[in-house]
Each structure stands twice: as C-alpha cells, then as structure tokens.
C-alpha positions in Angstrom: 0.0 0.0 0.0 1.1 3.7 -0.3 2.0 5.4 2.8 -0.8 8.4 3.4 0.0 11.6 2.9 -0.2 14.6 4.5 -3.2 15.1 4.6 -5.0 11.6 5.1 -3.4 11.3 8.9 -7.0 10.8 10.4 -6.8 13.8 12.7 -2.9 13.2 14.0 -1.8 16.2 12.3 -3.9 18.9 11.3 -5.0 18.7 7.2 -3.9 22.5 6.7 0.0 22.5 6.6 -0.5 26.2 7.9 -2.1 25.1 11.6 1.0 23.0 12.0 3.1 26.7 10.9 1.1 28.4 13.7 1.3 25.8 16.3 5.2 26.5 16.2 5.4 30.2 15.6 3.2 31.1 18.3 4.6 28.7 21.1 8.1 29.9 20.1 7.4 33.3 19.9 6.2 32.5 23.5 8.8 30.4 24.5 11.6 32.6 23.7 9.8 35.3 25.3 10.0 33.1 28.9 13.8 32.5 28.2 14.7 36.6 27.7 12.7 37.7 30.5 14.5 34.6 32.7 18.3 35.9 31.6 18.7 32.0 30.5 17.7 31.0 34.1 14.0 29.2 33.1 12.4 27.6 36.1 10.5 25.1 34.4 7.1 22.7 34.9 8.3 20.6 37.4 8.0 17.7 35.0 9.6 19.4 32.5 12.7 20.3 34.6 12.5 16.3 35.8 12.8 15.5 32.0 15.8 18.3 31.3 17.7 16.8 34.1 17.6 13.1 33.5 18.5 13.7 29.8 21.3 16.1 31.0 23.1 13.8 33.1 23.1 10.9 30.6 25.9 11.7 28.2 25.0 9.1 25.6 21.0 11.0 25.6 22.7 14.2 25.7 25.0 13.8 22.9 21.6 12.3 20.7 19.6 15.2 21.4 22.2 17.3 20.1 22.6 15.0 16.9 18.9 15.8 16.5 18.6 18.9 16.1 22.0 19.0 13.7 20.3 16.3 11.5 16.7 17.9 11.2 18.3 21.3 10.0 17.8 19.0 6.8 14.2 19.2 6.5 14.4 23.3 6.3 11.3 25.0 6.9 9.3 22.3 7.9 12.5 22.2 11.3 10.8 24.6 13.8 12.1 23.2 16.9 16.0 24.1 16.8 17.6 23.6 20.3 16.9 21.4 23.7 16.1 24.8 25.5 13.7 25.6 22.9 11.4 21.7 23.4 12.0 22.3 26.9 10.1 25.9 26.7 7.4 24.3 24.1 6.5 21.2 26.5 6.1 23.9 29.5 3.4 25.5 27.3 2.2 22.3 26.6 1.7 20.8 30.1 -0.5 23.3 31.3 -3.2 23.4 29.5 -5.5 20.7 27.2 -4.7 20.0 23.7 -5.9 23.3 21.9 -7.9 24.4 18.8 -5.1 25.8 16.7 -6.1 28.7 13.9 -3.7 29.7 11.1 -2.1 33.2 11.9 -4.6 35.1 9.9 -7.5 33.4 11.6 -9.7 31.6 8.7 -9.3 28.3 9.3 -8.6 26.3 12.5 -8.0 22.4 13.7 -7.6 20.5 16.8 -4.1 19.8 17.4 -5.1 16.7 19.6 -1.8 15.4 20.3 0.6 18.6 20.9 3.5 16.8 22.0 4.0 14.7 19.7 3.1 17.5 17.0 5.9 18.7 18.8 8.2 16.2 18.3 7.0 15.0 14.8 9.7 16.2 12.2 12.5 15.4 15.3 11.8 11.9 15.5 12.0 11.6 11.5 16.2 11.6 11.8 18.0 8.7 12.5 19.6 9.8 15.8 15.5 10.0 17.1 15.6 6.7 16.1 18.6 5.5 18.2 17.0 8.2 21.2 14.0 7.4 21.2 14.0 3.3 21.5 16.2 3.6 24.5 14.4 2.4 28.0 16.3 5.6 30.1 14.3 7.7 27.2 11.0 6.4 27.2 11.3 5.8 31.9 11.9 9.7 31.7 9.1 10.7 28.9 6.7 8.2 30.8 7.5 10.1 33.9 6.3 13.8 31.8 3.6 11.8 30.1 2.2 10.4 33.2 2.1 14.2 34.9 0.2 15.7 32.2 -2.2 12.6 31.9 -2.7 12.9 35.7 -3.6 17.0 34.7 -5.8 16.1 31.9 -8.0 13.6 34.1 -7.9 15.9 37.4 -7.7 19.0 37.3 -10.7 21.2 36.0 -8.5 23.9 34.1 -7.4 21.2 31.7 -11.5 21.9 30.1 -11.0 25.2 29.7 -10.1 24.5 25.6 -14.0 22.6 25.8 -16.3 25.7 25.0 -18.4 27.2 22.3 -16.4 30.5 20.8 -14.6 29.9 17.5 -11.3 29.3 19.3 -12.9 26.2 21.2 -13.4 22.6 21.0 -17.0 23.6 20.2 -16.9 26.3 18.5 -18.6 26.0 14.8 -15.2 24.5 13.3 -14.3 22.6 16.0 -17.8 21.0 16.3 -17.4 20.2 12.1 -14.3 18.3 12.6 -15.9 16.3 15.6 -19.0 14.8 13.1 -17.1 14.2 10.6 -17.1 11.0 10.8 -21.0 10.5 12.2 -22.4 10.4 9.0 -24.9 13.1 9.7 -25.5 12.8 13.0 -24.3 16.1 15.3 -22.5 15.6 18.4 -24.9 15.3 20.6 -27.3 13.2 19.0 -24.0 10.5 18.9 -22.1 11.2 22.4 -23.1 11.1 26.4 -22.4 14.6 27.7 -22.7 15.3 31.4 -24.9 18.4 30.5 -25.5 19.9 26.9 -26.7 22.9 27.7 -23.1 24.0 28.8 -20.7 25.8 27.2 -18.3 22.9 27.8 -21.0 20.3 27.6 -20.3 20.0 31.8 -17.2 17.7 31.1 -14.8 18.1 34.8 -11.9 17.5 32.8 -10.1 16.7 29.2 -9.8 13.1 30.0 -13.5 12.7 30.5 -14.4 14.2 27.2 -11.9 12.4 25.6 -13.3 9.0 26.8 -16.8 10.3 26.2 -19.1 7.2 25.6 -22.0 6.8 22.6 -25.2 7.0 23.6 -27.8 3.8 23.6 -28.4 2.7 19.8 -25.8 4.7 18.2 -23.7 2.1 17.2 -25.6 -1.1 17.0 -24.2 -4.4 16.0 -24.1 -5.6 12.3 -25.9 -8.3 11.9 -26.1 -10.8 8.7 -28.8 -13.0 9.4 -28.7 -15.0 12.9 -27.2 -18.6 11.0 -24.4 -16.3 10.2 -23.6 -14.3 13.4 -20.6 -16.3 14.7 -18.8 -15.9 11.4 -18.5 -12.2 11.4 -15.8 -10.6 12.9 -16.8 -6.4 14.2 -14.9 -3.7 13.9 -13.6 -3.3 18.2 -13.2 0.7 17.3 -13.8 3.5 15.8 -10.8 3.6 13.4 -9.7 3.5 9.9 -7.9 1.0 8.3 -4.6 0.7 7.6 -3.0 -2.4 6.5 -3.9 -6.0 6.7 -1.3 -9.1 6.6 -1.1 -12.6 5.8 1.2 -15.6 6.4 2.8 -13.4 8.9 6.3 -14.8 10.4 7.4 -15.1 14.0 10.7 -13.4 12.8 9.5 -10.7 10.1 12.0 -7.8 9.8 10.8 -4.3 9.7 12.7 -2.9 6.3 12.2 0.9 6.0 8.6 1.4 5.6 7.8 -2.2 4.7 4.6 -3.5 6.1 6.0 -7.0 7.5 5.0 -7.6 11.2 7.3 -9.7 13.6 4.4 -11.8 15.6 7.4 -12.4 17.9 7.7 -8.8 18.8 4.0 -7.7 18.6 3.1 -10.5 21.3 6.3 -9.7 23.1 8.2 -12.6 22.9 5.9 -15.1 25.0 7.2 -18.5 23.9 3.7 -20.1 24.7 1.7 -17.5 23.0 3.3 -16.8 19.3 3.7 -20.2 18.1 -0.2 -19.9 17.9 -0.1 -17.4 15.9 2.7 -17.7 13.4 1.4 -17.9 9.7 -2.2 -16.4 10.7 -3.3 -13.1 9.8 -3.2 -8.9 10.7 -5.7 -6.6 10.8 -4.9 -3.0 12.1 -6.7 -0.1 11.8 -5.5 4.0 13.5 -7.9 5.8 15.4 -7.7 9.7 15.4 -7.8 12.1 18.5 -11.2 13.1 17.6 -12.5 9.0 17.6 -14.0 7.0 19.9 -11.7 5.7 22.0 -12.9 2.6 23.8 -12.6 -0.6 22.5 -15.4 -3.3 22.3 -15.5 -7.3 22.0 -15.6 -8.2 17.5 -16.8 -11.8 18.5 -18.6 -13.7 21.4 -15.6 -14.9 23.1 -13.8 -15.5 26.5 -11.1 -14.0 27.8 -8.2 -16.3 28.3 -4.8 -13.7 29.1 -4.5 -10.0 29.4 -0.7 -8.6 29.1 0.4 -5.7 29.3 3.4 -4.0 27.7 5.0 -1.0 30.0 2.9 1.9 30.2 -0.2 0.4 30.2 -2.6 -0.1 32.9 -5.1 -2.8 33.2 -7.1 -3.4 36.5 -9.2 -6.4 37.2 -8.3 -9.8 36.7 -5.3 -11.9 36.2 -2.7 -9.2 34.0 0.9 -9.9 33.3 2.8 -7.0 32.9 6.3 -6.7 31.5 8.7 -4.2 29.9 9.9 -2.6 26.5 7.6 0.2 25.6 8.1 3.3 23.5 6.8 6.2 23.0 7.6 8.2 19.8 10.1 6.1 17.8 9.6 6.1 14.2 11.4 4.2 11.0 13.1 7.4 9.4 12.6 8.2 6.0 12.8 10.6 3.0 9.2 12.2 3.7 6.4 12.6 1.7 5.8 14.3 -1.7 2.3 16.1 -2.3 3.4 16.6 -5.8 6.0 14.8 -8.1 9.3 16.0 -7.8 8.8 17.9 -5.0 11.2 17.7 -1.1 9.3 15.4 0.7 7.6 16.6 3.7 8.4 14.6 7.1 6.0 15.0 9.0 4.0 11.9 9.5 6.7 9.2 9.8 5.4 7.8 13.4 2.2 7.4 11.6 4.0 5.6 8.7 5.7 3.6 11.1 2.3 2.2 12.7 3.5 -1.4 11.6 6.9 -1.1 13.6 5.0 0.8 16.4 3.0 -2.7 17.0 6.3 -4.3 17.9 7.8 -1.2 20.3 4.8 1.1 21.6 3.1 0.5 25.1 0.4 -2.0 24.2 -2.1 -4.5 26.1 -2.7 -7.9 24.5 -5.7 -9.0 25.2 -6.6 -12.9 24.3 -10.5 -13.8 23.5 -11.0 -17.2 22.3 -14.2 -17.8 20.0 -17.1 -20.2 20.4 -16.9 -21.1 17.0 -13.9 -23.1 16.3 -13.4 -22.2 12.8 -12.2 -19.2 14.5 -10.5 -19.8 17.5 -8.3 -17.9 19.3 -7.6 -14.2 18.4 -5.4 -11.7 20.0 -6.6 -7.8 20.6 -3.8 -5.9 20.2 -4.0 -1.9 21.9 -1.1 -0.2 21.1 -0.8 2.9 23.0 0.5 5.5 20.6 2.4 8.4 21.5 0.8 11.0 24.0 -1.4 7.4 24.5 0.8 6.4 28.0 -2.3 4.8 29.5 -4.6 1.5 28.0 -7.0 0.6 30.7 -8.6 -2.4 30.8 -12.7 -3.3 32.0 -12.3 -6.8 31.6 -11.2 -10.2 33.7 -9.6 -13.3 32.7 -12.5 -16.1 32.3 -14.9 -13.2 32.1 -17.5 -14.6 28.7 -18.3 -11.6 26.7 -20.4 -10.6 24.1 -20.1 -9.1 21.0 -19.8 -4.9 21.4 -19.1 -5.7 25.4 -16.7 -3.1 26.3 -13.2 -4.0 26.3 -11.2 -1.3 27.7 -10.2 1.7 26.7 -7.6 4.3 25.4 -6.4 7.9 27.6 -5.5 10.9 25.9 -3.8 11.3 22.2 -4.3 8.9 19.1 -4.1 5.1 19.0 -4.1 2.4 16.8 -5.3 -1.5 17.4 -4.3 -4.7 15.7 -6.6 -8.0 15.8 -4.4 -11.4 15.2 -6.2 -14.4 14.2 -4.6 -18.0 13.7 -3.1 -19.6 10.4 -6.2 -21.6 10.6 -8.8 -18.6 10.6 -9.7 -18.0 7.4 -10.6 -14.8 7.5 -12.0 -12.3 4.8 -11.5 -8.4 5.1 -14.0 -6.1 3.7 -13.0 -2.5 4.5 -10.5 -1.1 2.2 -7.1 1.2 2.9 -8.3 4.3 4.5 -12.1 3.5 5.1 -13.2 5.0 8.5 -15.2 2.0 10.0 -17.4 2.4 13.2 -17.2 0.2 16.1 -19.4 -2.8 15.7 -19.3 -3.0 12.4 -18.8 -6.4 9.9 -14.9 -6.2 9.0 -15.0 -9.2 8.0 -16.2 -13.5 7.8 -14.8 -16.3 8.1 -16.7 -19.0 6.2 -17.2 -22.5 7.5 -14.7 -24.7 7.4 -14.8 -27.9 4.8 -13.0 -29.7 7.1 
C-alpha cells in the first residue's frame, strides 16, 4: 500500500499544513519570550525540569539530542524546533493546559491539534539519531515520567477543560464541532455522544480526559448483523478507526525494512514462547484511530477471555494481568518524507504514523486474548497499542470473564491510537473495509466462512 500523505493522517496532524506553521510560531514566539525575560535561568514545569535533568546527566541522551537537532536542520522550513532549550520551553506550554484548537495566523481556518506533544516532536523523531534516542528504555522511563504528569492534569484538574467551549477558538466552537461529526455520517455531536450536561458551554465535562473517553449513547452504534445462522462468522470492527493495513502468512521473525509493512508476531506479542507459536502464519488486521474517535474498544466476537498482558505503560485493572517491559513512546522508522506533488522535497511530517506497523512491535500495548465459540475461528489476540501521547490503556475486563459481542473492552487515555486484531493460520478470514475507510465500532470487518474440514 502507499503510505498516506499529508493530509490523510485521520486527525494526528492537522489537514492545513498552515495550523502545524502556527502551532510552532506562536509557542516559540512565546517560548523565547520566557527564556529573555528569565536571563537564560528558566524555572521550568516541574515535570519538564525532571525530563531536562535526566537527559542532561546521561551523556549518551545528551549527545543524541544534540545529533537531532544537527540532522533535522535538513528538512528546512518544515524544522521549527532548533535547540533542547527551545522543546523544553514548548512542553512547558504544553503541560499546562489541554490539547488546543489551533487557527492559522490570519485566523480563517482552525483544527484541533489533539496530540501537541507529539506534533511537537514529529519532524524530530523523523532523523536517525531520534531513532537510536528514542527506542532507549532511560528515554521512554523519563518521557513516561512527563507523560504520566500531564495525563494525571488532563483527568484531574478542572482547568485542563477550559479549551471545551463554544467560541470559534474552542473545541465547540462552529469549526471545531465540524471536525468532531465528521465522521458521524450526519449525525451532530450530541445526537452521537453522552455529555454530562449539553446545555453548557463545555458540555459539563470536569476534565479533558473525560471528554476524551466520552461514551456513545444507547443505539448509536448497534451491531451488524447478517442473518442470525451467520452471526458467529462475522468478525466487528472493536473501534472507531480507519484501516490501515492488513497481513497474511505473517512470520514469527518478520524484519521491519524501511517502511515495509511486514510484522514480527514475535515482537508484537512480546516474545511469549507459549503464545506466538499460535499465531505464526495467521493473519493482521490494524486499523489507526484519530484524536477526535471514539476511543474505547469493544468485543468483535462472542468470546472468552483467556490472558491479558500488558506492555510498559499500560494499565489494566481487574483480573489476572501480566505486565512486563519494552515500551516506547515516539520512535519512528526514518525516511525521505512525503511528496504532495512529483518531484517535490518530501515533507516529514508523518513518519510515526507511517511507522504504525513497527509501532506494533515497540509502543506501550495490552494484549488482550478472546477465544471464540466457534472453532473455525478460535483464538484471536486484541492488540492496543498505545501510541504516542497514549501512555495509558485501561482495561474493563477479567480473565475467564464470557463476553459478548460490542461488550466493552477497555479503553484508550489521551492522544491517538491504533489497534491490531491477530487471528490463527487456521482462521480464514475475509477483510471487507479497504485502505483508509473510516469504519465504526461494531461493524462487519470481515467473515470467516465454515470450514470444509
């Protein structure tokens, strides 16, 4: 498949090249304000400084950082964040507040910037020194450390809300609200989503978190249904999302070339020796949701739940939950960007999302595994990769627990995330939605015919 461009990244970056421009010149303008009026001597977030520190005093992280910023100079205009003290002053703008509504400088069009951070550090991590940075564990322990203080902000504290209103600069305003349905298919916001109370300018959501893990209303997304003889062949879409890629035959050992789509099961399901041998030679399904989707995810069979894992970073209460290390955060497969038009410099921006293959092998994930009632299906693995600002996949679900098709799952906190279902080499399953469909939860994704056996 051909990797999306620029504008087809499902609300991770903004689709006007000039909202990204604005994001950057206004919180440098600001930034570099804070460091003249300081003399140089910037007290920072307290996370922030945390950060500055335990990158400081690792010269291997220090020297990389520096390495960076020498390498992106390379992308020219599209290289907005030039020094360490520069980020530093950027995430201290961040932290405080929840992801804003970002309008170009003149003021005529504006976009959620959902995930600012890693807006922030998007054309950064496309440079092969972000590559080497960003996969090491002292990297990601100190960026889960900032992570985790603004996610804690985002589901606490009131003022993270205040970006939830009505005026044209707001989550609600008139463009804001049109980039929320878009993908309701004529239904407005609060025919589709639970709010707290509607008649507020913020819809009475406490805090960013709880908007962000707002939940549908009875009816809104009922399950596809094929004719009852038929129901435990079809496999449901478990989230809002659009599709990405889909794989077959996949090895226990495939490599991750460039921007290849091979997936390494042995990676994905973190190297379990009991669990990948069952997988090896079946087949991939992964689909992206944006910062404006949905973000819980629901059960695409009847099935019970036989393991829950967890990957570092995510979170997973009730029932039995392994949890082991090797998560990251932004690392991203560098590559030569993105043409809009032929024979022009390819833009960067975008290669985490290109990368969403590789991310299901080194992002904080859960794995959770549902076996089917019908054996022609068997065992499947849900796969929720925690992607980027995404530090945090909770869990509602037990080991043993039966569920039912469109039973809640779990759930994603803050950012953009994507999700992989794994099925056997003896599922035969057939995918309907093509490349860059946006499919709602509870949908048919695909069947699995009966078996001749």
């Amino acid at each position: 498949m051909s990797s999306p461009n620029h504008n087809t990244y499902g609300g991770w970056l903004p689709q006007n090249p000039d909202i990204i421009w604005a994001f950057f010149v206004e919180r440098v303008k600001e930034a570099k304000k804070t460091i003249e009026l300081s003399g140089g001597d910037v007290v920072h977030h307290p996370a922030v400084e945390a950060f500055k520190k335990a990158i400081e005093a690792d010269q291997h992280m220090n020297t990389l950082f520096g390495q960076i910023f020498e390498q992106a100079k390379a992308w020219g205009e599209y290289h907005q964040v030039k020094s360490f003290e520069m980020l530093l002053g950027i995430l201290d703008i961040i932290l405080k507040s929840g992801p804003p509504f970002q309008f170009t400088l003149n003021g005529t069009v504006g976009e959620p910037v959902g995930v600012p951070i890693y807006v922030t550090l998007d054309v950064l991590s496309n440079t092969a020194a972000a590559y080497d940075l960003f996969r090491l564990p002292d990297f990601n322990e100190a960026m889960k450390d900032l992570l985790n203080t603004w996610g804690n902000y985002l589901s606490t504290d009131p003022t993270s809300s205040l970006v939830l209103h009505r005026n044209d600069e707001g989550w609600f305003g008139g463009a804001g609200t049109t980039q929320l349905e878009m993908n309701l298919r004529g239904r407005t916001f609060d025919q589709t989503y639970i709010s707290p109370d509607e008649t507020k300018p913020d819809r009475g959501y406490p805090t960013w978190d709880a908007f962000f893990v707002r939940e549908f209303k009875e009816g809104v997304r009922p399950i596809e249904s094929r004719g009852q003889d038929t129901q435990d062949r079809l496999i449901h879409s478990a989230c809002e999302s659009t599709m990405f890629h889909k794989a077959e035959e996949v090895g226990a050992h495939n490599l991750f070339w460039l921007k290849s789509r091979n997936y390494s099961m042995h990676e994905i399901l973190n190297r379990d020796a009991e669990m990948v041998p069952k997988f090896v030679g079946g087949t991939i399904y992964q689909a992206f949701l944006s910062p404006l989707d949905y973000h819980r995810w629901h059960a695409p069979i009847n099935c019970t739940v036989e393991r829950i894992v967890t990957v570092k970073g995510g979170l997973a209460p009730g029932g039995t939950v392994d949890t082991v290390g090797g998560g990251t955060y932004y690392a991203a497969i560098p590559d030569t960007g993105v043409a809009e038009n032929p024979g022009d410099h390819g833009n960067p921006h975008g290669a985490l999302i290109r990368s969403q293959s590789f991310l299901s092998i080194v992002a904080t994930r859960v794995l959770i595994y549902i076996r089917s009632r019908n054996e022609d299906i068997g065992l499947i693995c849900f796969v929720g990769v925690g992607m980027v600002e995404v530090s945090t996949c909770e869990v509602k679900v037990g080991v043993g627990q039966e569920v039912k098709i469109g039973q809640e799952l779990g759930l994603f906190h803050f950012g953009g995330s994507t999700h992989i279902l794994i099925f056997g080499p003896d599922c035969d399953v057939h995918f309907e939605p093509e490349v860059g469909k946006h499919i709602w939860v509870n949908e048919v994704i695909g069947v699995v015919p009966e078996s001749k056996k």
